[in-house]
PDB file as gemmi writes it, atoms N, CA and C in Angstrom:
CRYST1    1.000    1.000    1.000  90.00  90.00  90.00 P 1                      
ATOM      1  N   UNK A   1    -157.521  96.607   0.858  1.00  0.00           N  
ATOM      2  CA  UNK A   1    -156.162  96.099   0.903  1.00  0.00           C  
ATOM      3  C   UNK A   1    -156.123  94.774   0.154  1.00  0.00           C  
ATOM      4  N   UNK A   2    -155.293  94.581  -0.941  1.00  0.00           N  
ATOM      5  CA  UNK A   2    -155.020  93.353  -1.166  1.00  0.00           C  
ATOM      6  C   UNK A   2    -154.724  92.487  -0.429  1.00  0.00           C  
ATOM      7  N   UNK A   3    -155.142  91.177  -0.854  1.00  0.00           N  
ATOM      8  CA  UNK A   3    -154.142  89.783  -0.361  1.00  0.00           C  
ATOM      9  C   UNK A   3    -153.197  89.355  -0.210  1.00  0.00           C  
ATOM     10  N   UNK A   4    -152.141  90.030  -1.428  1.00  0.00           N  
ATOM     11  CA  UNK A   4    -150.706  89.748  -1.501  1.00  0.00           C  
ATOM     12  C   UNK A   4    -150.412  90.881  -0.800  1.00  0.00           C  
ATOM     13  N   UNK A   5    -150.789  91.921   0.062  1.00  0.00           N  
ATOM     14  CA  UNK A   5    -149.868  93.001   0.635  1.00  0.00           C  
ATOM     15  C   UNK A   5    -149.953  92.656   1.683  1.00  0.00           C  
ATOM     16  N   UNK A   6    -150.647  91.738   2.535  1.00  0.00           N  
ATOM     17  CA  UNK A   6    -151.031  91.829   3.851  1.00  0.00           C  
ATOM     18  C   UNK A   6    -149.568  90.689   4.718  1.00  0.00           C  
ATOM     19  N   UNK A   7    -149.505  89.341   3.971  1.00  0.00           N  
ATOM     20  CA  UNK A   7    -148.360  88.944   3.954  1.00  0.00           C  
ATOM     21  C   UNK A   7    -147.277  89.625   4.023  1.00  0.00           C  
ATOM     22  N   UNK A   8    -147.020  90.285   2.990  1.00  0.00           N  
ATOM     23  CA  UNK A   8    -145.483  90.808   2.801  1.00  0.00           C  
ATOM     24  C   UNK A   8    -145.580  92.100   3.985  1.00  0.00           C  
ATOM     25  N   UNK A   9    -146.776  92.540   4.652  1.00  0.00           N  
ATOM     26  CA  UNK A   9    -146.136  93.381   5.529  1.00  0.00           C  
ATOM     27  C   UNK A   9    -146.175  92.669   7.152  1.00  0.00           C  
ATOM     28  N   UNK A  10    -146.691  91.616   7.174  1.00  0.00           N  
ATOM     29  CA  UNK A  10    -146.460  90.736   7.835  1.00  0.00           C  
ATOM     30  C   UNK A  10    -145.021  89.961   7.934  1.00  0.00           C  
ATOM     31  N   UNK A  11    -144.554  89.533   7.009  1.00  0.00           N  
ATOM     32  CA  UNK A  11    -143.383  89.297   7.035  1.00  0.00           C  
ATOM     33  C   UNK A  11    -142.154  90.483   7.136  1.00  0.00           C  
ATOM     34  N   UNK A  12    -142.234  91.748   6.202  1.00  0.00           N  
ATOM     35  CA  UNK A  12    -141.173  92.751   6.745  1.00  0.00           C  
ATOM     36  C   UNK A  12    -141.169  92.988   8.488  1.00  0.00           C  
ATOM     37  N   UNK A  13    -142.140  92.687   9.090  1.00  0.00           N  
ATOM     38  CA  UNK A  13    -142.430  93.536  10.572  1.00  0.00           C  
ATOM     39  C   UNK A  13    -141.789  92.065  11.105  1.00  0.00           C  
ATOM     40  N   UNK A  14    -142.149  91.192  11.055  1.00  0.00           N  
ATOM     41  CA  UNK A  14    -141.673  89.772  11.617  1.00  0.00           C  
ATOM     42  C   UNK A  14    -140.316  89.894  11.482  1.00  0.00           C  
ATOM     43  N   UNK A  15    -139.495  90.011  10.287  1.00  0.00           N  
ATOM     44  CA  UNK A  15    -138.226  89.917   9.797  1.00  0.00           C  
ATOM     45  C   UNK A  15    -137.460  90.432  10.886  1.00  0.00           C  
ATOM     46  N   UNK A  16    -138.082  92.128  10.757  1.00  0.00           N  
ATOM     47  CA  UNK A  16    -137.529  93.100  11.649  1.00  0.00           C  
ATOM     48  C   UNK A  16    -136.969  93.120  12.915  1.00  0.00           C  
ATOM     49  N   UNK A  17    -138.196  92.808  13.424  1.00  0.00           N  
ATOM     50  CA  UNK A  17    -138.241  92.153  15.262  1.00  0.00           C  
ATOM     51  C   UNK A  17    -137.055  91.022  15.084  1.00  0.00           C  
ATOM     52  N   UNK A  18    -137.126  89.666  14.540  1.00  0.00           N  
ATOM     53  CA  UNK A  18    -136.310  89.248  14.079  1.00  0.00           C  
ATOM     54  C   UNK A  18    -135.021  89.121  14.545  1.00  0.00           C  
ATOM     55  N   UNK A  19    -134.328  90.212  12.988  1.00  0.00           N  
ATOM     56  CA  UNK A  19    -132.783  91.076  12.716  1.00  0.00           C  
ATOM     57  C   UNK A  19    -132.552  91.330  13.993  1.00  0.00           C  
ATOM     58  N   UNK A  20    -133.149  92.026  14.588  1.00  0.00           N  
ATOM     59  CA  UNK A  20    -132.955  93.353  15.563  1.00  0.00           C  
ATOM     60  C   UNK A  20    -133.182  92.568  16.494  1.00  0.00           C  
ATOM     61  N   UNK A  21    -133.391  91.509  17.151  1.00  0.00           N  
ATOM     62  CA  UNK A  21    -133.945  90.867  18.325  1.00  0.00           C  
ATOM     63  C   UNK A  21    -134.353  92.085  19.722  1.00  0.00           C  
ATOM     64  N   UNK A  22    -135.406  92.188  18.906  1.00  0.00           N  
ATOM     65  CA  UNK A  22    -136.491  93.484  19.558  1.00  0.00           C  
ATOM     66  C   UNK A  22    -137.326  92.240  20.798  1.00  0.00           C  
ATOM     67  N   UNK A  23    -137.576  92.650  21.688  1.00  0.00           N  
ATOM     68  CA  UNK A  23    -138.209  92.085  22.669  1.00  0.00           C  
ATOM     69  C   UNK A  23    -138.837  92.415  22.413  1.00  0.00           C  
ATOM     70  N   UNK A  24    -140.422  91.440  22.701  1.00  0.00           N  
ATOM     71  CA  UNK A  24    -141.929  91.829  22.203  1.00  0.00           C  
ATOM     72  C   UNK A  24    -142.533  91.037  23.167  1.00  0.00           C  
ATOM     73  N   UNK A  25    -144.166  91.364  22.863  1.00  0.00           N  
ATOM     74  CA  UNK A  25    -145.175  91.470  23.976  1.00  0.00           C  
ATOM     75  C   UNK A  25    -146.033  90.620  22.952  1.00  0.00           C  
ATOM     76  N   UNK A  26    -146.226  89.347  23.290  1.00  0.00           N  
ATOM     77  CA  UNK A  26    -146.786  88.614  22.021  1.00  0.00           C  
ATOM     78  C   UNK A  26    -148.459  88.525  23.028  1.00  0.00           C  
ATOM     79  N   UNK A  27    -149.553  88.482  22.605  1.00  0.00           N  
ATOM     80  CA  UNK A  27    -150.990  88.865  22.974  1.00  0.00           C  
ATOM     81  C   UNK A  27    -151.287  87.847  22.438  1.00  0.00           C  
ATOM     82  N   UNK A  28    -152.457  86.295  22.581  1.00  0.00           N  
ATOM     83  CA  UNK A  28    -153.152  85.565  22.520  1.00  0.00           C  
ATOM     84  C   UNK A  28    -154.298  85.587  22.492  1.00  0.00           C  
ATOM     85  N   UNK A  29    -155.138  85.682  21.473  1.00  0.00           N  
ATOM     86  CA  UNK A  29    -157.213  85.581  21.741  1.00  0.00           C  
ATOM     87  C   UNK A  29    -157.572  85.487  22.966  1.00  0.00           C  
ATOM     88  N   UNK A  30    -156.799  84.076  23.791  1.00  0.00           N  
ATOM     89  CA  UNK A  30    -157.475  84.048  25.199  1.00  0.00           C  
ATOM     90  C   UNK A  30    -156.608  85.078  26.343  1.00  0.00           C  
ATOM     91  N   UNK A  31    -156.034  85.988  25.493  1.00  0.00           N  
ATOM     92  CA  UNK A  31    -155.738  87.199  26.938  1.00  0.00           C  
ATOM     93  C   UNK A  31    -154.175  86.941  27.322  1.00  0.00           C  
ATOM     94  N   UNK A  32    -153.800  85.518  27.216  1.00  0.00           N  
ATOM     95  CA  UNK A  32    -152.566  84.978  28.178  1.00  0.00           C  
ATOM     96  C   UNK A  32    -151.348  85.806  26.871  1.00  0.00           C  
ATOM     97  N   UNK A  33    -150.258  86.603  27.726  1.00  0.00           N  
ATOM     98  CA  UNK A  33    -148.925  86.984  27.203  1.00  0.00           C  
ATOM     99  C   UNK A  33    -147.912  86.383  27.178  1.00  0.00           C  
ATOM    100  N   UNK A  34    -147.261  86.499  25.825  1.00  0.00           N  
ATOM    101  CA  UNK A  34    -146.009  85.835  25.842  1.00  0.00           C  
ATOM    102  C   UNK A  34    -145.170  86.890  25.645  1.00  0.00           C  
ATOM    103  N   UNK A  35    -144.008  86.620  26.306  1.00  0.00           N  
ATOM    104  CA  UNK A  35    -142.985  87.550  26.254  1.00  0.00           C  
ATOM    105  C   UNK A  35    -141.131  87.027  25.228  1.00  0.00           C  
ATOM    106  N   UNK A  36    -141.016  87.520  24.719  1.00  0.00           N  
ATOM    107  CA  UNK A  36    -139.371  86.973  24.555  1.00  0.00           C  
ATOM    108  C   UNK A  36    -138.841  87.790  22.644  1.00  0.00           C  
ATOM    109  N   UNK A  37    -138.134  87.315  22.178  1.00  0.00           N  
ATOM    110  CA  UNK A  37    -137.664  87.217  20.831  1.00  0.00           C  
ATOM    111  C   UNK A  37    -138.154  86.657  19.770  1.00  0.00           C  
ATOM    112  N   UNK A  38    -138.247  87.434  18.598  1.00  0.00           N  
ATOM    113  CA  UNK A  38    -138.948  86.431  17.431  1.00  0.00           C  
ATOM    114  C   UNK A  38    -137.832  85.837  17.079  1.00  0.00           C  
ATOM    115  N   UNK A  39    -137.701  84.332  16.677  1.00  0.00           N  
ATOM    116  CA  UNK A  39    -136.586  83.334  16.416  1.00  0.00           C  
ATOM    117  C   UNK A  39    -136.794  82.839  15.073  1.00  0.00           C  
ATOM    118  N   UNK A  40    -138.030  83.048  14.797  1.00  0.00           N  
ATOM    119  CA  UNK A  40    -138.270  82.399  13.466  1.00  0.00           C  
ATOM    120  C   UNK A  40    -139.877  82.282  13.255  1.00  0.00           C  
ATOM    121  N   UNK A  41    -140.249  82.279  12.027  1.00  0.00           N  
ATOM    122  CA  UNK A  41    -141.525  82.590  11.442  1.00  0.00           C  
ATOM    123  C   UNK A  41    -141.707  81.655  10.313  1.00  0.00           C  
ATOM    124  N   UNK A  42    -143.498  81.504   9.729  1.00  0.00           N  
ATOM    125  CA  UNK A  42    -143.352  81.088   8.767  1.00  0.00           C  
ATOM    126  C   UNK A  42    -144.441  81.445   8.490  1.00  0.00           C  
ATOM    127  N   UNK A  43    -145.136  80.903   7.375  1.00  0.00           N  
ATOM    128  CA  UNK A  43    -146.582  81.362   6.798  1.00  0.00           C  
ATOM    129  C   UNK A  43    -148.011  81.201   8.079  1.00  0.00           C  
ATOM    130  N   UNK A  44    -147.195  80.281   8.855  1.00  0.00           N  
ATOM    131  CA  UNK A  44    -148.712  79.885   9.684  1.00  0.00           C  
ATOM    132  C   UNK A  44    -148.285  80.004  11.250  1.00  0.00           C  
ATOM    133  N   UNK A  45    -146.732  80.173  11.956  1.00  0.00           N  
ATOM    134  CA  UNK A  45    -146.376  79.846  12.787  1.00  0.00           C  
ATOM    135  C   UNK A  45    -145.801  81.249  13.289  1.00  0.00           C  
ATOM    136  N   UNK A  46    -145.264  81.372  14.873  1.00  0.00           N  
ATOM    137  CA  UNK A  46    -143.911  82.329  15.314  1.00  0.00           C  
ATOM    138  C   UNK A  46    -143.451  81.514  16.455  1.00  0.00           C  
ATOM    139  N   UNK A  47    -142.132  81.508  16.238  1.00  0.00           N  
ATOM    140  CA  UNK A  47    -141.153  80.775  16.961  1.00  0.00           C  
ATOM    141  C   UNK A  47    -141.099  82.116  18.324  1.00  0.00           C  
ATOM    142  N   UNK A  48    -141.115  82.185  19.478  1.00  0.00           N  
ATOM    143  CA  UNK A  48    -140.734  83.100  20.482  1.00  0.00           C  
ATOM    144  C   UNK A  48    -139.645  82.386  21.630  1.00  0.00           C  
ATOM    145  N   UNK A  49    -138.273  83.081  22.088  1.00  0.00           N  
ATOM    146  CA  UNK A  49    -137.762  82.612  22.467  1.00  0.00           C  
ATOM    147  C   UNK A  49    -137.847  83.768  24.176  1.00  0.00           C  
ATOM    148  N   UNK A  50    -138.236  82.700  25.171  1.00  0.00           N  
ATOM    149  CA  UNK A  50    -138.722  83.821  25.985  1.00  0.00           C  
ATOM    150  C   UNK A  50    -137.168  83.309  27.095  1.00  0.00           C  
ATOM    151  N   UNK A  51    -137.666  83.862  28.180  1.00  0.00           N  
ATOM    152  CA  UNK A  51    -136.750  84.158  29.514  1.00  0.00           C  
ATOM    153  C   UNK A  51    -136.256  82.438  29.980  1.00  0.00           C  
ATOM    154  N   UNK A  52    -135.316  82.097  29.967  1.00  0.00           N  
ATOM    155  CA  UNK A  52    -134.386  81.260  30.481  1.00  0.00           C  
ATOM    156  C   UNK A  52    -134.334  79.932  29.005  1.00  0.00           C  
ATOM    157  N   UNK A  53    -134.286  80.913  28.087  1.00  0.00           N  
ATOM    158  CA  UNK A  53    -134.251  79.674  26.715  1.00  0.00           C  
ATOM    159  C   UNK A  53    -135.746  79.007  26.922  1.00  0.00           C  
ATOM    160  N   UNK A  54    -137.075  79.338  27.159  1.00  0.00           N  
ATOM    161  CA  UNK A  54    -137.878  78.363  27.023  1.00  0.00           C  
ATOM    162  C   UNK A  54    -138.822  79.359  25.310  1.00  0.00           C  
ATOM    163  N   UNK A  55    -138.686  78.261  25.123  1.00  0.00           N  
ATOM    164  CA  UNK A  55    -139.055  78.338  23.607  1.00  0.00           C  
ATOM    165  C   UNK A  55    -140.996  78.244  23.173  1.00  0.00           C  
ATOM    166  N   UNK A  56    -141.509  79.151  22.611  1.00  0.00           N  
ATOM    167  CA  UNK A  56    -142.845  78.865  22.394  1.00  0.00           C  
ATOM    168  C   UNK A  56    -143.439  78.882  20.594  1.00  0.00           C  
ATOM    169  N   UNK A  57    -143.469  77.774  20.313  1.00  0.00           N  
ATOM    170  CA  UNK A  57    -144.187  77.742  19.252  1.00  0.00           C  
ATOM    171  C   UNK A  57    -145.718  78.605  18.889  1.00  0.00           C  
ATOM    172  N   UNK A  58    -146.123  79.575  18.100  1.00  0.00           N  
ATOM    173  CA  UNK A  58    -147.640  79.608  18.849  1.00  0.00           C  
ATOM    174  C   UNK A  58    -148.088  80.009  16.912  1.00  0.00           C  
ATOM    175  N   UNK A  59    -149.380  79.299  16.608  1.00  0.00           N  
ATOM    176  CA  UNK A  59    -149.663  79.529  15.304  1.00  0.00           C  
ATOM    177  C   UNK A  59    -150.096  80.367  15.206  1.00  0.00           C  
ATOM    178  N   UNK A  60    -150.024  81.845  14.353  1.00  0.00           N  
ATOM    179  CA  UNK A  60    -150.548  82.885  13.838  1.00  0.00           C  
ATOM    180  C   UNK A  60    -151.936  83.282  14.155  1.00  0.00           C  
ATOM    181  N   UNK A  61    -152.889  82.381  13.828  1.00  0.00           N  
ATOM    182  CA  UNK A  61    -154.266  82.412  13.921  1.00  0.00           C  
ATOM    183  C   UNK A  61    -154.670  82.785  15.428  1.00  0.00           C  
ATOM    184  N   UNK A  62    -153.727  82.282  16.057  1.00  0.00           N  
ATOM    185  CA  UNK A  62    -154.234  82.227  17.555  1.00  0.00           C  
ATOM    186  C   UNK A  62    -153.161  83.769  18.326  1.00  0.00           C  
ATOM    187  N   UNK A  63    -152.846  84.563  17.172  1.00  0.00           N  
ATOM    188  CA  UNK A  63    -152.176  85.709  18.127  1.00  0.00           C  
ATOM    189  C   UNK A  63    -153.295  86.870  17.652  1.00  0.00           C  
ATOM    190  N   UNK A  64    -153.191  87.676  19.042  1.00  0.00           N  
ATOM    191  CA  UNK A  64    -154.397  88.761  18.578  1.00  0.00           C  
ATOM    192  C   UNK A  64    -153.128  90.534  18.477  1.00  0.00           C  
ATOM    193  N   UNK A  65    -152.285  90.425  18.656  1.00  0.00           N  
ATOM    194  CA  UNK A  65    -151.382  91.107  18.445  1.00  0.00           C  
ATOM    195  C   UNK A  65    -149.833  91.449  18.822  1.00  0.00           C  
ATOM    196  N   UNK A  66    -148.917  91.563  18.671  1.00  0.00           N  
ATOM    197  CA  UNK A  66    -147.229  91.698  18.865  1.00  0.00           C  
ATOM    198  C   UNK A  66    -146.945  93.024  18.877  1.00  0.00           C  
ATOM    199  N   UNK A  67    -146.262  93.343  20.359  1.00  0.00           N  
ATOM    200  CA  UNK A  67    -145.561  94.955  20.988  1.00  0.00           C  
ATOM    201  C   UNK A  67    -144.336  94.951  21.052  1.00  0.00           C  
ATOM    202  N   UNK A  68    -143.818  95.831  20.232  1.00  0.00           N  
ATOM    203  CA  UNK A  68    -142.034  95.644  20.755  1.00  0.00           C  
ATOM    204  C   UNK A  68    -142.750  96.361  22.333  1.00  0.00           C  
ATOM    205  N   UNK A  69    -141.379  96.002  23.269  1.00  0.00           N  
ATOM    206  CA  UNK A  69    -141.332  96.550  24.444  1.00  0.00           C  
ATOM    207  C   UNK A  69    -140.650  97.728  24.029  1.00  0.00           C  
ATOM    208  N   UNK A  70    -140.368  98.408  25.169  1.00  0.00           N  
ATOM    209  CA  UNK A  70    -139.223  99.452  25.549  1.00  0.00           C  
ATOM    210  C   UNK A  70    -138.361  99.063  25.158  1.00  0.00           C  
ATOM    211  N   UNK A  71    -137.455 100.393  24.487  1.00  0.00           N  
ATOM    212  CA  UNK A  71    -136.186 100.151  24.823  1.00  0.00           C  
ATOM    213  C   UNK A  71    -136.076  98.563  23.341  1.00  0.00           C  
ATOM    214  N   UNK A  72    -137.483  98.727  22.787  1.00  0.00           N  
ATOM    215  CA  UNK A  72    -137.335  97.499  21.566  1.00  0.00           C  
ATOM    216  C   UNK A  72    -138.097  98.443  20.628  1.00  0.00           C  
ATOM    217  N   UNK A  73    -137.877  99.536  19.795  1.00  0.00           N  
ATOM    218  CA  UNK A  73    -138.221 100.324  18.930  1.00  0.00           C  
ATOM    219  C   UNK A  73    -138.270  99.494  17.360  1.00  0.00           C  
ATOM    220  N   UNK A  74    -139.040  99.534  16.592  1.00  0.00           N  
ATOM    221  CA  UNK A  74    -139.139  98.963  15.536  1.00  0.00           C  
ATOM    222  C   UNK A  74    -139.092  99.746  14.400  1.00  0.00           C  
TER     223      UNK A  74                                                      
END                                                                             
């Protein structure tokens, strides 16, 4: 896989969730879940906007993978 493809499908899937404010299941290296909306993204970052407006910054490096939920089809 190239270098330049891995981004851009990183960003279409980010976008997506996004648009669609798909609820997702955000997964951390150390195990701990975050739950809420992607709000915004960038090359190194994801903005998640979880349950009662509390907002989580969390840098890329440190996510080990992102689930739409139910009922959040992608």
């Amino acid at each position: 896989m190239s270098g330049e493809k891995a981004p851009k499908l990183q960003e279409a899937f980010l976008n997506k969730l996004r648009k669609e404010r798909v609820w997702v299941s955000l997964t951390l290296l150390n195990g701990e879940r975050l739950y809420g909306y992607v709000v915004a993204f960038d090359l190194y970052c994801v903005l998640i906007k979880g349950y009662g407006d509390e907002e989580h910054l969390v840098y890329k490096h440190a996510i080990a993978s992102i689930s739409p939920q139910p009922g959040g089809e992608v």
